[in-house]
VOZAGU-370667 format. One record per residue (C-alpha): residue number from 1; z, x, y. Coordinates in steps of 0.1 Angstrom, whole numbers, plus 5000, padded with zeros to 4 digits. Example, Ala and Ser with C-alpha at 12.3 -4.5 7.8 and 13.67 -1.06 7.14 Angstrom:
2
PT	n	z	x	y
PT	1	5078	5123	4955 .
PT	2	5071	5137	4989 .
END
This chain:
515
PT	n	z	x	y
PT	1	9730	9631	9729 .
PT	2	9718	9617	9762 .
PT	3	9694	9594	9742 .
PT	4	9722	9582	9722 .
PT	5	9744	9570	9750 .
PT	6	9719	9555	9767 .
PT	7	9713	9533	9736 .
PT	8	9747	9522	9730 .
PT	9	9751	9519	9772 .
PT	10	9722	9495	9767 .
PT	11	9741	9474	9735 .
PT	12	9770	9470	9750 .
PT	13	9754	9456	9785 .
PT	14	9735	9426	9766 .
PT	15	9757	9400	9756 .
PT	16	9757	9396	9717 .
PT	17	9740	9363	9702 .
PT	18	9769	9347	9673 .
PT	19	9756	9327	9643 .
PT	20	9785	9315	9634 .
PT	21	9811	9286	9646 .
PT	22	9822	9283	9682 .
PT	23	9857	9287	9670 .
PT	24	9878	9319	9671 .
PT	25	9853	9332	9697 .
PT	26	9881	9348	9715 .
PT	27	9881	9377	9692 .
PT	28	9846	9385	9699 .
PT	29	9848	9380	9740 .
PT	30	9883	9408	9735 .
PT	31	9859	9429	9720 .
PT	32	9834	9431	9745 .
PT	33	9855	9436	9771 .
PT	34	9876	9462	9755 .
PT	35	9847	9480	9738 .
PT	36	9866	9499	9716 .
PT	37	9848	9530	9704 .
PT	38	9851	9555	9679 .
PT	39	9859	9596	9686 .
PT	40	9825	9600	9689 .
PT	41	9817	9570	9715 .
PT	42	9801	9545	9694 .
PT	43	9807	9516	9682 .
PT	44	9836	9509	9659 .
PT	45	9819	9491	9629 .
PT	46	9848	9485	9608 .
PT	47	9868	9468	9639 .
PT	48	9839	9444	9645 .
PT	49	9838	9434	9606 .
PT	50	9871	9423	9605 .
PT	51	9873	9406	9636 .
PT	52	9843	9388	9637 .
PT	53	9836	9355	9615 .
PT	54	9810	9358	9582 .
PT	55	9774	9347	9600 .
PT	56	9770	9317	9576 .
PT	57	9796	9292	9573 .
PT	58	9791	9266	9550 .
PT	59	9811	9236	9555 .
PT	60	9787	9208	9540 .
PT	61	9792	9172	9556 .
PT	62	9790	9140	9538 .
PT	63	9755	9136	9541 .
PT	64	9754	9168	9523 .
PT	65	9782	9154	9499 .
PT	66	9758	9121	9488 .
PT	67	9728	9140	9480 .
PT	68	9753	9165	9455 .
PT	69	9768	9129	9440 .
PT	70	9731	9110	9441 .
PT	71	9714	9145	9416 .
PT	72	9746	9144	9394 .
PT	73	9742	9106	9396 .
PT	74	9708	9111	9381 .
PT	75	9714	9135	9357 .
PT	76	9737	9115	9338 .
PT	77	9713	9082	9342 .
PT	78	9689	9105	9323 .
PT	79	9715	9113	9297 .
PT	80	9723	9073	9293 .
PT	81	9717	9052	9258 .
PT	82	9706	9024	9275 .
PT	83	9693	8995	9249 .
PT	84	9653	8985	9252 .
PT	85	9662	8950	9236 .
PT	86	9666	8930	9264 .
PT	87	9692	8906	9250 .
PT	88	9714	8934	9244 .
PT	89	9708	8944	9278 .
PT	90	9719	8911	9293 .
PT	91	9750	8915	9271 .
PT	92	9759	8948	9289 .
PT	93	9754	8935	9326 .
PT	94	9776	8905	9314 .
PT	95	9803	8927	9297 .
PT	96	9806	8950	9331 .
PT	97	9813	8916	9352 .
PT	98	9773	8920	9367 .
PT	99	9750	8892	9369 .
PT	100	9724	8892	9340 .
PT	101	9695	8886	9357 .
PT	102	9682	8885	9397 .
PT	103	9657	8868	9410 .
PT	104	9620	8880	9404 .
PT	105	9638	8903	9379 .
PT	106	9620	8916	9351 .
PT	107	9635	8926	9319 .
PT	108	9622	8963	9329 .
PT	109	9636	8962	9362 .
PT	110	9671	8947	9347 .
PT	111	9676	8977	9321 .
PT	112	9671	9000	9354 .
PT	113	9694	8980	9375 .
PT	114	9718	8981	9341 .
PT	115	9713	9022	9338 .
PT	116	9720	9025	9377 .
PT	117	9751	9008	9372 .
PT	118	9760	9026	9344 .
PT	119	9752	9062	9360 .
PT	120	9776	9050	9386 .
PT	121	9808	9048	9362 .
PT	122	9830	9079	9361 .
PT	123	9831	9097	9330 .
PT	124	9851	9084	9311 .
PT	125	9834	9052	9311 .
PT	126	9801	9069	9312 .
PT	127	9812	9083	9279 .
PT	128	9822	9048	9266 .
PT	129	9788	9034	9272 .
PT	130	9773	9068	9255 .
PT	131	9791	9059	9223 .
PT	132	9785	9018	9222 .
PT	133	9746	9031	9227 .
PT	134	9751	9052	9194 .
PT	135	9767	9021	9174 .
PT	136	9736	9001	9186 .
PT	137	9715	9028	9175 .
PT	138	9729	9031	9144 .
PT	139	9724	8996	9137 .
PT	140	9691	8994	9143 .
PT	141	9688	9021	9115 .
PT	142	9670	9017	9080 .
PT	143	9695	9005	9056 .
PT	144	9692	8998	9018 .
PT	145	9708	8966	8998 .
PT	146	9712	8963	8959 .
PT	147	9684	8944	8944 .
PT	148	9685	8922	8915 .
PT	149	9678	8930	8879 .
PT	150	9647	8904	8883 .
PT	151	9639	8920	8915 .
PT	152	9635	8952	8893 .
PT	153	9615	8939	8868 .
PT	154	9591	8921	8892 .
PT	155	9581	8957	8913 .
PT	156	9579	8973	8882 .
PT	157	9555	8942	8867 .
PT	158	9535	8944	8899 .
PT	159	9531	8986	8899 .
PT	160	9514	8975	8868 .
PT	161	9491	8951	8874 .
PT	162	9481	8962	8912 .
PT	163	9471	8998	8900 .
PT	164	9447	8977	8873 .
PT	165	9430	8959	8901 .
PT	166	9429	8992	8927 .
PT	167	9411	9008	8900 .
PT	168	9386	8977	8890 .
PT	169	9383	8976	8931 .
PT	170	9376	9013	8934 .
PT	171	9349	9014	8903 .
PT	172	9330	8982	8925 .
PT	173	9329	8999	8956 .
PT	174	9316	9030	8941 .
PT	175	9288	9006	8930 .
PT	176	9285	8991	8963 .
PT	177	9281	9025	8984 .
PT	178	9251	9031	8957 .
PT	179	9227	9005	8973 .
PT	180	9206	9019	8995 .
PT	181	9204	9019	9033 .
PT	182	9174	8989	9042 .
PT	183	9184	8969	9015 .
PT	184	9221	8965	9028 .
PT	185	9207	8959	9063 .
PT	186	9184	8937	9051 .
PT	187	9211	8920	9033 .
PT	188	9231	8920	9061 .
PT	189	9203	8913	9084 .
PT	190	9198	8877	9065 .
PT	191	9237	8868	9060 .
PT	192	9237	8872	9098 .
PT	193	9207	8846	9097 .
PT	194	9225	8823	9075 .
PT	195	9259	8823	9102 .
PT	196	9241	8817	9129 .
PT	197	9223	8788	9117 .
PT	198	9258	8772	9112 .
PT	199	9258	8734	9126 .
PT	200	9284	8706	9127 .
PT	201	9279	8685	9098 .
PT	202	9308	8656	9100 .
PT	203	9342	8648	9117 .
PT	204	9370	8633	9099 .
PT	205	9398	8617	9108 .
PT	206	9427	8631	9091 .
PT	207	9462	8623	9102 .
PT	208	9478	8608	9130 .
PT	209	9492	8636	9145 .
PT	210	9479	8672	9145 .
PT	211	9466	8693	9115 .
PT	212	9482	8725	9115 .
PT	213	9467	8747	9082 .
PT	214	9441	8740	9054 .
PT	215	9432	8759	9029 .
PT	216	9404	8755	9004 .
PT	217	9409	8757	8966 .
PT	218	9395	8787	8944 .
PT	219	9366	8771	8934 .
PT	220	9359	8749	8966 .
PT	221	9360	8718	8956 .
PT	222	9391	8706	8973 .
PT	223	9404	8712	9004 .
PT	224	9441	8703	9013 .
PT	225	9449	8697	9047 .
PT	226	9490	8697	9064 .
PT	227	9502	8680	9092 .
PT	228	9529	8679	9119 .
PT	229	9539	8644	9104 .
PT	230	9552	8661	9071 .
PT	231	9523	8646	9052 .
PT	232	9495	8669	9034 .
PT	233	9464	8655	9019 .
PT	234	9442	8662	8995 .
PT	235	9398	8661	9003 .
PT	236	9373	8664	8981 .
PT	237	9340	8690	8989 .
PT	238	9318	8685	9001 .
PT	239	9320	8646	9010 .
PT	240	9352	8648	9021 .
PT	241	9365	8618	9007 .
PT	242	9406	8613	9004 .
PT	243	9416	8618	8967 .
PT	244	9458	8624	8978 .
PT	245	9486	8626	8997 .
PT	246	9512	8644	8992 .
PT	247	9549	8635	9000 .
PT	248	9576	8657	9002 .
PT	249	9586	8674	9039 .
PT	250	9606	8653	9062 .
PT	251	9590	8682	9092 .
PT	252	9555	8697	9105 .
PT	253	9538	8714	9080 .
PT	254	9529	8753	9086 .
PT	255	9520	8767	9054 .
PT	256	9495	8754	9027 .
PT	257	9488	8782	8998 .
PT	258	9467	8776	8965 .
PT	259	9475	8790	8935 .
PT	260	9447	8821	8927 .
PT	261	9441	8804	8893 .
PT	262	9448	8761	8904 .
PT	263	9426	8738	8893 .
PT	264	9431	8700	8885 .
PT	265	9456	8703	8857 .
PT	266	9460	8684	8826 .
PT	267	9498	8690	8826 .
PT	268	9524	8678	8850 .
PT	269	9538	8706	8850 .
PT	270	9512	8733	8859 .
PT	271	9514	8748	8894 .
PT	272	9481	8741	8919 .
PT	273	9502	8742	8950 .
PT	274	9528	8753	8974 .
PT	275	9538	8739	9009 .
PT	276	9561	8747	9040 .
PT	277	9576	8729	9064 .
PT	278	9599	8729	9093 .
PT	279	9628	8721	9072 .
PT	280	9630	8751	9054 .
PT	281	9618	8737	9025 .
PT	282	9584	8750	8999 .
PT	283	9574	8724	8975 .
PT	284	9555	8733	8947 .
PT	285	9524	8708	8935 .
PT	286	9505	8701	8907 .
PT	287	9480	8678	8928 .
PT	288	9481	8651	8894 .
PT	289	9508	8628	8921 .
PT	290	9523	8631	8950 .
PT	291	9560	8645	8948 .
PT	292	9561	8676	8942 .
PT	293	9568	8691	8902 .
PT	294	9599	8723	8920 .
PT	295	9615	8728	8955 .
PT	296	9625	8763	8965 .
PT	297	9656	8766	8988 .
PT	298	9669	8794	9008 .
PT	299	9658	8798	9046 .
PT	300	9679	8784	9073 .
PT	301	9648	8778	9091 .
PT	302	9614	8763	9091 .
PT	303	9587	8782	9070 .
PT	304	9559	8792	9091 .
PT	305	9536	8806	9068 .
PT	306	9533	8806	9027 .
PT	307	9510	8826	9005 .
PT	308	9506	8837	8969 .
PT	309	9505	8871	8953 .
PT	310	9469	8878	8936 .
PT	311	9487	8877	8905 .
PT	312	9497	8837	8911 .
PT	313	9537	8849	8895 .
PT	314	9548	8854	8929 .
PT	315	9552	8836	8964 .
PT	316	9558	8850	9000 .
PT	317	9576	8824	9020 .
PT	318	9573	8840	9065 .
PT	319	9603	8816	9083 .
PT	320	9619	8814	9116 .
PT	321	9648	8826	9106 .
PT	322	9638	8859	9107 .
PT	323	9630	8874	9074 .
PT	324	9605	8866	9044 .
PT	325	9614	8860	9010 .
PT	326	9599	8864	8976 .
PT	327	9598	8840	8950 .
PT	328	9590	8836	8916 .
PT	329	9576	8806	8913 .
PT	330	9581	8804	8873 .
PT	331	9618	8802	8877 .
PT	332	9621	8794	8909 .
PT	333	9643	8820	8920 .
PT	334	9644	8838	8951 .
PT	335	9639	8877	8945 .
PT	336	9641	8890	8975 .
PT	337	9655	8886	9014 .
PT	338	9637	8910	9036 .
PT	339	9650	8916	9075 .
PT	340	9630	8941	9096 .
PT	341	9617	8916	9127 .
PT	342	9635	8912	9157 .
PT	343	9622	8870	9166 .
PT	344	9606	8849	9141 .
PT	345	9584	8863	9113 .
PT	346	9552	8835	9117 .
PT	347	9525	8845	9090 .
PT	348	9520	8864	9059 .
PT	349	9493	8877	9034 .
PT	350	9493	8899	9003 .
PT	351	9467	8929	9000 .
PT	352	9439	8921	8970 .
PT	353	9455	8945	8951 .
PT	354	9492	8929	8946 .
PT	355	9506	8965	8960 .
PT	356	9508	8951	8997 .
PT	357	9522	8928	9018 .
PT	358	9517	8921	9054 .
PT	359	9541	8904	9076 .
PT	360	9535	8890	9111 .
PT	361	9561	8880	9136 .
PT	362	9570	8862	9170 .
PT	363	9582	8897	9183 .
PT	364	9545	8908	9188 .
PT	365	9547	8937	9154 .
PT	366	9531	8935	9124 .
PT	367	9547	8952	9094 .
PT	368	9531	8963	9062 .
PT	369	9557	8965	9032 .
PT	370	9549	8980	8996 .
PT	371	9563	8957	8969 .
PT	372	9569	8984	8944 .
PT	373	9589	9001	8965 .
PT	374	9601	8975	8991 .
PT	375	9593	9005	9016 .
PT	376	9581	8997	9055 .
PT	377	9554	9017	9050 .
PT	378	9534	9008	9083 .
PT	379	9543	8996	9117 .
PT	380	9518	8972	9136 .
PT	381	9522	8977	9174 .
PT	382	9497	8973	9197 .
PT	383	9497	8935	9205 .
PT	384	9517	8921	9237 .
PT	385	9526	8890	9223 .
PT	386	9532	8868	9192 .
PT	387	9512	8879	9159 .
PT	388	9504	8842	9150 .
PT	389	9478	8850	9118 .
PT	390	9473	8883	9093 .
PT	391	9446	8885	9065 .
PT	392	9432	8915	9043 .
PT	393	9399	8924	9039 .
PT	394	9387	8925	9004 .
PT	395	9382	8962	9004 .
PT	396	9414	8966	9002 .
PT	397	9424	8992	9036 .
PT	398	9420	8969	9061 .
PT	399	9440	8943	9080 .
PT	400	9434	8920	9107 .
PT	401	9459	8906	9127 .
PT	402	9451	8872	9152 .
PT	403	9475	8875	9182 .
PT	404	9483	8851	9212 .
PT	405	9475	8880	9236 .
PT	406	9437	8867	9228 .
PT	407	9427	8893	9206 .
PT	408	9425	8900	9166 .
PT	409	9435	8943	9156 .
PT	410	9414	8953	9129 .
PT	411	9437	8980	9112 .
PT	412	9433	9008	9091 .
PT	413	9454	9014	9059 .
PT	414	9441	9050	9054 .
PT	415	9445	9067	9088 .
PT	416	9476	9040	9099 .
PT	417	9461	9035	9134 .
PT	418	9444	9003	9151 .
PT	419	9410	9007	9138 .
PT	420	9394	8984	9166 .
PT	421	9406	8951	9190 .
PT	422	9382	8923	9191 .
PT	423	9391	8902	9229 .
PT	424	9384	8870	9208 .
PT	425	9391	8841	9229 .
PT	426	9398	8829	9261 .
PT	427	9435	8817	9246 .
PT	428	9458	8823	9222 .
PT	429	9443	8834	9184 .
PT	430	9458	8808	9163 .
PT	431	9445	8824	9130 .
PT	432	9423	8850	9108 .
PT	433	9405	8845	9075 .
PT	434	9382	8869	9059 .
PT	435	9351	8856	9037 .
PT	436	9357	8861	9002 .
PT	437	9321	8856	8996 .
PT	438	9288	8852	9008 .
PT	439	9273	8815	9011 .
PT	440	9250	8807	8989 .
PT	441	9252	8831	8961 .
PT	442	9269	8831	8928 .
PT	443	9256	8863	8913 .
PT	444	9288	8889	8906 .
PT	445	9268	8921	8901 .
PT	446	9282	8946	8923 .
PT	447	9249	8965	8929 .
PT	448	9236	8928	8947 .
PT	449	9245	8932	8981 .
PT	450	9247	8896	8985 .
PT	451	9275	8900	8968 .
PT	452	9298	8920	8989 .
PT	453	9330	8903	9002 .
PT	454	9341	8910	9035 .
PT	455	9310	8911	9051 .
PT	456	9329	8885	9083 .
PT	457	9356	8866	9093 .
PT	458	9361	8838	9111 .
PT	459	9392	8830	9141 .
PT	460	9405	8798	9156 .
PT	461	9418	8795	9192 .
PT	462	9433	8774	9212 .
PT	463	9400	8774	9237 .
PT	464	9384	8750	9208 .
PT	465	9366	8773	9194 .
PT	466	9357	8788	9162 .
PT	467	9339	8820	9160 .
PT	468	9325	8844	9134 .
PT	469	9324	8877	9135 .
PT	470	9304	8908	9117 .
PT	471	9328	8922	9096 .
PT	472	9309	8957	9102 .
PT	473	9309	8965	9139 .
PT	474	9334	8935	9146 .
PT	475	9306	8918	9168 .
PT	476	9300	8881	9179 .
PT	477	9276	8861	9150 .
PT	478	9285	8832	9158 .
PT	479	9304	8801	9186 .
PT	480	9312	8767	9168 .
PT	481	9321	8750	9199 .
PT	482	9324	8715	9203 .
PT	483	9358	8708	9201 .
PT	484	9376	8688	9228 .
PT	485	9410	8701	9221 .
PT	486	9432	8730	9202 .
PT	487	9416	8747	9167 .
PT	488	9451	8753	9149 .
PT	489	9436	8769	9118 .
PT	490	9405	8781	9095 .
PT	491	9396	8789	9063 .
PT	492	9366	8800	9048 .
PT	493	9351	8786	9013 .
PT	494	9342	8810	8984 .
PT	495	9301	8788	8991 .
PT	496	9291	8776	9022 .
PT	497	9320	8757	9043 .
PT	498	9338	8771	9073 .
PT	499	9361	8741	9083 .
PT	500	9377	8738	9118 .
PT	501	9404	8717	9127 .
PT	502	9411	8705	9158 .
PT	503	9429	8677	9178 .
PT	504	9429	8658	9211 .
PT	505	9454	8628	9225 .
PT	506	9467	8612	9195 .
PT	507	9434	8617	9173 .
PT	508	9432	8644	9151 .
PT	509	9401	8659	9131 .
PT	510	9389	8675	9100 .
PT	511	9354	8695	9115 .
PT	512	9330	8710	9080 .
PT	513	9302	8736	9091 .
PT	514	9275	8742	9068 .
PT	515	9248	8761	9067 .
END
């Protein structure tokens, strides 16, 4: 026992060290002074815990308060709907009485500065916003319309006919991937000869303001040129001699298309032709005189790009009014309206086949729609700004797109993915044409291969050059340069003629490369 009092003599000579506040400290000095003690002489434990104050107190300041509100703060900006489309953002800041954009503000920085805000509301308003970002979502959802009895009838006409040509497509490339290894690298080895031996033959004056599309006929023996002035003109291959002009847009022309099966007709009435301008209109031609033979009516906008299904019954209309139409160019009637950009829808092509159709818009994505279903069956995103030119290979699977990030996307219709990017120019990529032949040759044996069709493709920038490129491993073949101002479009002959057009001041020029 003498060991034990010596212990608790020693305790209660050392003053005790308090954790907790400075308050109420009364308590504790009484009960240091009084030492009360228990029968036996210790210390009374159940005295000293009630008397004394808990050794933690938490009493958090307003510092502490800010950090609590900042991490709930958060946590509901992570929970937010907040739009992407930066219009719609600009609407929000506007509705909530903020200004829509600050300076140096980016349209990433604004939808943070719109989600801060909006993290900020109490929850009742936070639960407002939540629900007007489900309506937007909702909107932006796939949505069906009725189609038209002809609208019917045309995608079950073209199931038809585009499984007919995807089987007569198949059975050739099944003949093509027979030829032996040299003999297509030979073959390839002396097309690649033929490119690069490419020279400026002759310059023509064409209009007085600039050329904006050509296209060559079928059998490449005319080439029809549109310009900004609302005039398109007829040339004759290879002299290039002036044979027409046509008269029938009051606006720039954007789109020249010829029919798969034109030639110089005997009838008045037989279909060569079709043209878009910027006032909405698409004149239909016969190339025998100059006004055109039908007009087709419908987009609010001008028509950017034209072209013709492989079948020739059929015309896809690209406008900047943000859809593109289908046509059938017997009756004139418009078949079909489709949405699906979000800015202008620039440029157009159909798939060999018929079963395809790829669309090209202002909003930097490509779309690829099946016409027998009317299905979006492919999303093109990868570019980082406007998708100014599209064009199919003539195998049939893949795509190229020309962009005005400076590069062409080759893509892939059997794995959907961007197969590879071509950094084509040192400016924009005004437009894309694959060869549908090889110069020089006229044999159609599909065991020849000379005779395989996609073998290149050619782009046009606004640099002023022209360029062709392997359509293998997508290298470099060949520069035309020469140009002293903007190429605005190409198009490649079924023989030997790559034509570039191009413009500087107020003088504007049809270029012909040959071989």
């Amino acid at each position: 026992m003498d060991h034990e009092e010596s212990q608790i003599s020693r305790l209660n000579s050392k003053p005790r060290v308090h954790f907790g506040s400075l308050e109420g400290q009364d308590t504790v000095k009484r009960l240091r002074t009084e030492e009360p003690t228990s029968s036996s002489g210790g210390i009374d434990l159940d005295a000293l815990d009630e008397s004394m104050e808990p050794a933690y107190s938490i009493n958090a300041g307003e510092a502490d308060k800010q950090v609590l509100a900042e991490f709930e703060r958060r946590k509901r900006a992570f929970q937010l709907a907040v739009p992407t489309d930066d219009k719609r953002v600009r609407q929000r800041l506007r509705d909530i009485g903020e200004p829509q954009c600050l300076f140096g503000e980016g349209p990433g920085d604004r939808r943070d500065r719109l989600r801060y805000l909006m993290s900020k509301s109490q929850g009742r308003e936070v639960e407002s916003e939540e629900e007007s970002g489900d309506e937007d979502d909702e909107e932006d959802e796939e949505f069906f319309t009725p189609g038209t009895p002809e609208l019917l009838e045309a995608r079950k006409w073209m199931t038809t006919y585009s499984l007919n040509r995807a089987k007569q497509r198949n059975e050739r490339q099944k003949e093509e991937h027979k030829i032996s290894l040299p003999l297509l690298k030979a073959s390839r080895q002396e097309l690649h000869t033929k490119l690069k031996a490419y020279t400026n033959w002759s310059s023509q004056i064409a209009d007085d303001r600039p050329i904006a599309q050509c296209t060559f006929s079928p059998d490449s023996k005319l080439l029809v040129t549109g310009s900004w002035s609302g005039l398109c003109k007829v040339w004759s291959v290879p002299d290039c001699e002036h044979k027409l002009t046509l008269k029938g847009h009051n606006d720039k022309v954007g789109g020249i298309a010829f029919h798969p099966e034109a030639t110089i007709s005997q009838s008045s009435s037989e279909l060569n032709l079709a043209t878009g301008g910027g006032d909405g209109l698409i004149q239909l031609w016969n190339l025998e005189k100059s006004t055109p033979i039908a007009t087709l009516t419908g987009h609010a906008r001008r028509v950017a790009r034209i072209g013709f299904h492989p079948s020739g019954r059929y015309l896809g209309s690209a406008s900047f009014d943000g859809s593109w139409r289908l046509w059938d160019v017997n009756t004139t009637q418009e078949l079909l309206l489709q949405e699906g950009h979000a800015k202008e829808v620039y440029s157009i092509a159909f798939q060999c086949d018929g079963s395809l159709v790829a669309t090209g818009g202002l909003d930097a994505v490509g779309r690829v729609w099946d016409m027998r279903t009317g299905r979006s069956t492919m999303t093109l995103e990868g570019h980082v700004k406007d998708i100014l030119g599209v064009d199919w290979s003539p195998n049939g699977y893949q795509l190229a797109t020309a962009s005005a990030d400076h590069s062409v996307k080759i893509w892939d219709m059997r794995n959907l993915n961007n197969l590879y990017t071509i950094s084509a120019h040192q400016s924009l990529v005004s437009d894309v044409k694959y060869s549908k032949g090889v110069p020089g040759t006229n044999n159609n044996s599909a065991s020849d291969p000379h005779n395989i069709a996609g073998l290149y493709l050619a782009t046009s920038g606004y640099d002023g050059c022209v360029k062709i490129w392997s359509g293998d491993d997508f290298r470099l073949v060949k520069s035309l340069d020469g140009h002293e101002g903007k190429v605005m479009g190409v198009d490649i002959s079924q023989g030997q003629y790559i034509p570039g057009f191009f413009y500087y001041y107020y003088s504007y020029y049809l270029s012909r490369y040959v071989n």
